[in-house]
C-alpha positions in Angstrom: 154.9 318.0 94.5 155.1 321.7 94.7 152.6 322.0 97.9 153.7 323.8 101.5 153.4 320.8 103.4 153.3 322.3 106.4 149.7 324.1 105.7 148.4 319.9 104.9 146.5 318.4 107.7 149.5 315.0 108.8 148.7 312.3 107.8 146.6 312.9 104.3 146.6 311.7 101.5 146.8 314.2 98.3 145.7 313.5 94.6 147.0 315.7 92.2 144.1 316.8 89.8 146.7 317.2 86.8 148.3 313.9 86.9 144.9 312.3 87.1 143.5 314.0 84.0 146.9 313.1 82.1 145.9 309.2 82.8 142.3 309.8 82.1 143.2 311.3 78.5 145.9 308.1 77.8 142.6 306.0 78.6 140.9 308.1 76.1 142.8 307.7 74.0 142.5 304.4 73.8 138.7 304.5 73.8 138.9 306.7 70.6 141.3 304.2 68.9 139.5 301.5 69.6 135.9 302.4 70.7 135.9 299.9 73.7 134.9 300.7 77.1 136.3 302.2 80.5 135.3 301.5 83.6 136.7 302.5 86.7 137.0 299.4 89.0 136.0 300.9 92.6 137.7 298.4 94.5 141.4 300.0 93.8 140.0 304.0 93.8 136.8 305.4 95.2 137.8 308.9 95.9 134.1 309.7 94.6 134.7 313.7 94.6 136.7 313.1 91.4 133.9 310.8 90.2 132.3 313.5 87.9 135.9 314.4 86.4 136.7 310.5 85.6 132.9 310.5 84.3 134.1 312.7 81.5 136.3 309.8 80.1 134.8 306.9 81.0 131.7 304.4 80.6 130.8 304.4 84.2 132.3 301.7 86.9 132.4 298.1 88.5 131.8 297.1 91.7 131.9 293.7 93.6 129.1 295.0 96.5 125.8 296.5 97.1 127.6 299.7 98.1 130.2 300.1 95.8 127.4 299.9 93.2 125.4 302.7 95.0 128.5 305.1 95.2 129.2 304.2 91.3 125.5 304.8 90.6 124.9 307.7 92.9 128.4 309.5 92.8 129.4 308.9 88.8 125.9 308.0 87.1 126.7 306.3 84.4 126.9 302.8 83.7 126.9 300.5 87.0 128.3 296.8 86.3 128.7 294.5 89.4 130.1 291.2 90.2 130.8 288.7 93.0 131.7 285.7 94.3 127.6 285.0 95.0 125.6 287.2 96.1 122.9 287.3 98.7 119.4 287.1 98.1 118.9 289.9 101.0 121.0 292.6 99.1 119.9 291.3 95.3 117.1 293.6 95.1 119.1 296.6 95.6 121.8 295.3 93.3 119.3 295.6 91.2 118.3 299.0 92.1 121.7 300.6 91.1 123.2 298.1 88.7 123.0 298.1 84.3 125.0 294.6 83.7 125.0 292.3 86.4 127.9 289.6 85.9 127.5 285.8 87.5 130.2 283.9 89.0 128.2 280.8 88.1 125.2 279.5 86.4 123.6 278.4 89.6 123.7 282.0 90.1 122.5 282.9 87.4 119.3 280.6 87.5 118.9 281.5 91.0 118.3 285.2 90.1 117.1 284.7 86.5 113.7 285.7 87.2 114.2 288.7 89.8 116.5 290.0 86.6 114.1 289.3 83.8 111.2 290.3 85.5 112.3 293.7 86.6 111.3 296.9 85.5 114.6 298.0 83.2 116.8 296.0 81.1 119.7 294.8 82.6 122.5 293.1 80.8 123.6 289.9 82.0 127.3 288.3 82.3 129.0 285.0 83.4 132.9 285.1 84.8 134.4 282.9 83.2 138.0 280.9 84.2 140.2 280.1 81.4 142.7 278.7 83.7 145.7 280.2 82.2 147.0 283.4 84.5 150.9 284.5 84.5 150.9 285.9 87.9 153.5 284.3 90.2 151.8 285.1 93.7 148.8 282.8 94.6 147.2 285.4 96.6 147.0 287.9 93.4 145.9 285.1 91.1 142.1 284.4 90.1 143.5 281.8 88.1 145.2 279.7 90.7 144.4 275.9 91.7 140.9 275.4 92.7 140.0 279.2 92.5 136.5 280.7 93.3 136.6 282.8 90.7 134.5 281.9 87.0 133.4 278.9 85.2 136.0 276.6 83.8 135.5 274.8 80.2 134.8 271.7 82.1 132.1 272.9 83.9 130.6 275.6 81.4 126.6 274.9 80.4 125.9 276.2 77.1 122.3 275.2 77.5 122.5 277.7 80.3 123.1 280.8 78.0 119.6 281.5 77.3 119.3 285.7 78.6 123.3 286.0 78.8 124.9 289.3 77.3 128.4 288.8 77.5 131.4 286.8 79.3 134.1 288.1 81.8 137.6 287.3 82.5 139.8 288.9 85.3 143.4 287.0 84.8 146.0 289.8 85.6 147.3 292.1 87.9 149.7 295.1 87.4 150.7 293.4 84.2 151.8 294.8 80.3 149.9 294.0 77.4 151.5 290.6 76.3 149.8 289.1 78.8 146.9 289.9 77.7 147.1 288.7 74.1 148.3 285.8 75.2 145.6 285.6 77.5 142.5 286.3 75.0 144.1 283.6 72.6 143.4 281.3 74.9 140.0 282.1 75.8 139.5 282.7 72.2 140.4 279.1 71.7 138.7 277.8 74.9 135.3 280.1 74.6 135.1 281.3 71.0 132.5 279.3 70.3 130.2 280.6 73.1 131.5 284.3 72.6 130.3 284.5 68.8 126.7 284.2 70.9 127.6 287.3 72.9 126.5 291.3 72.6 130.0 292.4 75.3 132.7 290.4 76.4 134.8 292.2 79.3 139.0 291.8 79.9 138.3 292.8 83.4 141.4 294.7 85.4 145.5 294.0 86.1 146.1 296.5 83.1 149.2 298.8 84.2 147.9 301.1 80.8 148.9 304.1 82.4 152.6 302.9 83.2 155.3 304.6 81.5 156.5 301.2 80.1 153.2 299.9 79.1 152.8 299.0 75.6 149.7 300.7 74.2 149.8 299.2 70.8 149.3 295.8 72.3 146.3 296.5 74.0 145.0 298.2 70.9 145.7 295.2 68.8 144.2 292.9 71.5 140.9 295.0 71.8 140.1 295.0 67.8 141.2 291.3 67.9 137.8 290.6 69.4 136.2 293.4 68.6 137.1 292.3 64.8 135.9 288.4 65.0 133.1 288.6 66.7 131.5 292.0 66.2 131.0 292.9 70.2 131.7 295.3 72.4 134.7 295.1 74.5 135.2 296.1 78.2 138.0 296.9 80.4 137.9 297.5 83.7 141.3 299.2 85.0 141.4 300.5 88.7 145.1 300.7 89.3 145.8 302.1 85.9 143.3 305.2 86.7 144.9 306.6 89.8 148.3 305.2 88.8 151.3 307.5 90.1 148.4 310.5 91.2 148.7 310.6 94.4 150.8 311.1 98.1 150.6 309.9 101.3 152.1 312.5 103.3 153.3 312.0 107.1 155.1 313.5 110.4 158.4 311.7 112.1 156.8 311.8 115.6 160.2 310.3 117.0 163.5 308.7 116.6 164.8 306.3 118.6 168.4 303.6 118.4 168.0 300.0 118.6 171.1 298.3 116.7 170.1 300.9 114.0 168.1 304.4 113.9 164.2 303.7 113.9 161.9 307.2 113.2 158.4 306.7 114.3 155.8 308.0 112.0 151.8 309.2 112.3 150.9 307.0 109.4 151.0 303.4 109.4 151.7 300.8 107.2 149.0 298.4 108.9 146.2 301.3 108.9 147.1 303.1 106.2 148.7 302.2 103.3 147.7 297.9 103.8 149.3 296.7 100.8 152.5 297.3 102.1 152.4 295.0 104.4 150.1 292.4 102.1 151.6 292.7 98.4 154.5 292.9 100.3 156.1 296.1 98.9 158.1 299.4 99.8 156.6 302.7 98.6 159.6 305.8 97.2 159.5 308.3 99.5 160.3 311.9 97.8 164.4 312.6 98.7 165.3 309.3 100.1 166.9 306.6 99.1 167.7 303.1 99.1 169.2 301.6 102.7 172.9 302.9 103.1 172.8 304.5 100.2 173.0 308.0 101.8 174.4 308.7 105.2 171.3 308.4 107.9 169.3 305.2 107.4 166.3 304.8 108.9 163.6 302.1 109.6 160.4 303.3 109.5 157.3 302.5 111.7 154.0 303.6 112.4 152.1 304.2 115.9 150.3 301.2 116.4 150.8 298.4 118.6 151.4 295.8 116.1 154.9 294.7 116.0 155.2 294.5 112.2 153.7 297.7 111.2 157.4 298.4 109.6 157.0 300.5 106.2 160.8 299.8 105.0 163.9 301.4 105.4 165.2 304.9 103.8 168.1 306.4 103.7 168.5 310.7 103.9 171.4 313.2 103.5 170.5 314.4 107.1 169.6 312.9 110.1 165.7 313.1 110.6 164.2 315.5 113.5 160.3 315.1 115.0 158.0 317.4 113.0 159.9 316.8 109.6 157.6 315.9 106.6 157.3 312.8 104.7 155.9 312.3 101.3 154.9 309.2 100.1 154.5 308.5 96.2 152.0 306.4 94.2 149.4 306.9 97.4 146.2 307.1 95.7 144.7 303.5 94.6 144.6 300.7 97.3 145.1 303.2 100.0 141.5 305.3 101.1 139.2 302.0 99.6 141.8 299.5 102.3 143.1 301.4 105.2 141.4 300.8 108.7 141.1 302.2 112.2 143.2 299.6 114.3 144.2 300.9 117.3 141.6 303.9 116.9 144.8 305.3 115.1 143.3 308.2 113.2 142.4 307.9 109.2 144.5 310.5 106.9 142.8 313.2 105.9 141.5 313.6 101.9 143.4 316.5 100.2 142.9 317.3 96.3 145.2 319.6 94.6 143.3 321.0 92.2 144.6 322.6 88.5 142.2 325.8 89.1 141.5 326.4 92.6 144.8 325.0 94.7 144.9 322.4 97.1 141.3 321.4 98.6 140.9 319.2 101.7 138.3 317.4 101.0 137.5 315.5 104.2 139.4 315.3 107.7 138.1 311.8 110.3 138.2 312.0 113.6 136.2 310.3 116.4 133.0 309.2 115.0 134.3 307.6 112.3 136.1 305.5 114.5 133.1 305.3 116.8 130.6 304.7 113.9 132.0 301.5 112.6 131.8 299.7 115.6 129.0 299.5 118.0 
């Protein structure tokens, strides 16, 4: 990242225009081989001042809440599709406000709002999750697919009398995953579903698609996409968050201290708990730019941020020198699951928003201080 750190505001995140342009043309690509459509799922990247660049390559976006489908609607302006679990009949009129395909997690659902959909004043294309109950993703807590889940209608419980007015079925079975899953996955709902999807105008492979990995195996997703596409004659869907901001983007922070307890600890301004949230969750440790793994240079370091929580711990590192307060840390793959998760526990500041731009240099977008703390609360 050839940026003067030292002129960023610490901490910030930075997305680099350049390598988010380079995935948006491998999505293209795909789009042009196959003529299926992108959307950007908002819940892994909202950083809506790129919205009308990532608008240039792709169908619109999805969003799982009344305001996610605003900033999609308002932001991007192109085609709006939103899901839930349920949703409420006090935010369903403005759902329908901001939304092109609404998708059902159930026909209750669906019968529920049936009218209020039917009757309103523009077409809106209708979906149902389904659950084929076949997912290869090991952790529980990733899994939509996993014992008892929320998520879709299984084959045992699917109404085809119920199809009357539905568009198209959804599945969401993957996370960060290669494209043999995914065929693997769509034979199976092919088998389970077929019959019901030869009925359908879309049918949408929802997220979990690593496409813009280096390791990712394009060819299979092609071949998976014309599959359906092929039998049936509809259009195809995918809805990759991850993949879009995939490796585009820093977290950069300040060693505030350093300190010796049975091993050298450096105390950051960014947090693991406030700031980059999936560390902590998935759980997972993030490459830092010049460091390596523990012990594998001379000064080793465990990292932690400036809240009170006693497990706000990012990982350990390993540098040629021995850290000093004031010395800049950069973060990689910073950009998705970061801004749309990280909080303001212990009033600990949020990072400002820094685009580096490919014309006009780096941009800080947007710096937080007190009233967005303040405003959140009451």
């Amino acid at each position: 990242m050839n940026i003067d750190l030292n002129a960023l505001p610490s901490p910030c995140y930075v997305v680099d225009e350049a390598l988010l342009i380079k995935n948006l043309e491998k999505l293209q690509s795909v789009i042009d081989r196959t003529g299926c459509k992108i959307l950007l799922a908002q819940k892994g990247f909202s950083m809506f001042s790129v919205y009308p660049l990532m608008g240039k390559y792709l169908s619109g976006v999805t969003s799982s809440s009344v305001n996610e489908a605003r900033l999609g609607y308002e932001e991007m302006g192109k085609e709006v599709h939103t899901y839930a679990p349920a949703f409420s009949e006090a935010e369903f009129d403005e759902i329908l406000t901001y939304s092109d395909h609404i998708v059902f997690n159930s026909f209750q659902q669906w019968n529920q709002f049936k009218d209020k959909v039917t009757n309103h004043s523009k077409q809106i294309s209708v979906g149902l999750r389904i659950n084929p109950e076949y997912s290869e993703i090991e952790v529980d807590m990733y899994n939509p697919c996993f014992a008892h889940s929320r998520f879709g209608v299984t084959l045992e419980n699917f109404e085809p009398e119920q199809l009357e007015g539905i568009d198209g079925l959804h599945f969401h079975t993957m996370c960060e995953q290669n494209s043999d899953t995914l065929w693997r996955t769509i034979q199976i709902v092919d088998e389970e579903f077929g019959e019901y999807i030869k009925k359908m105008k879309w049918i949408n492979f929802g997220g979990g698609h690593h496409i813009t990995r280096p390791d990712y195996d394009i060819e299979t997703l092609i071949r998976s996409i014309l599959y359906m596409k092929d039998k049936y004659g509809i259009d195809v869907y995918i809805e990759p968050g991850e993949a879009v901001a995939l490796n585009t983007g820093y977290l950069v922070a300040t060693v505030l201290d350093t300190l010796q307890n049975g091993m050298p600890i450096a105390i950051l301004d960014a947090s693991a708990a406030c700031h980059m949230p999936d560390v902590l969750e998935m759980p997972y440790r993030p490459e830092i730019i010049g460091a390596g793994m523990p012990n594998e240079k001379a000064h080793t370091y465990r990292f932690g941020g400036a809240t009170c929580l006693a497990g706000d711990v990012i990982g350990d590192y390993s540098f040629d020198q021995p850290l000093q307060p004031g010395d800049k840390l950069v973060f990689c793959d910073m950009a998705h699951y970061s801004m749309v998760k990280n909080n303001t526990f212990n009033g600990v500041n949020l990072p400002a928003i820094v685009l580096n731009t490919v014309n006009d240099g780096v941009k800080v977008i947007k710096q937080f201080g007190y009233e967005d703390f303040r405003n959140r609360l009451s």
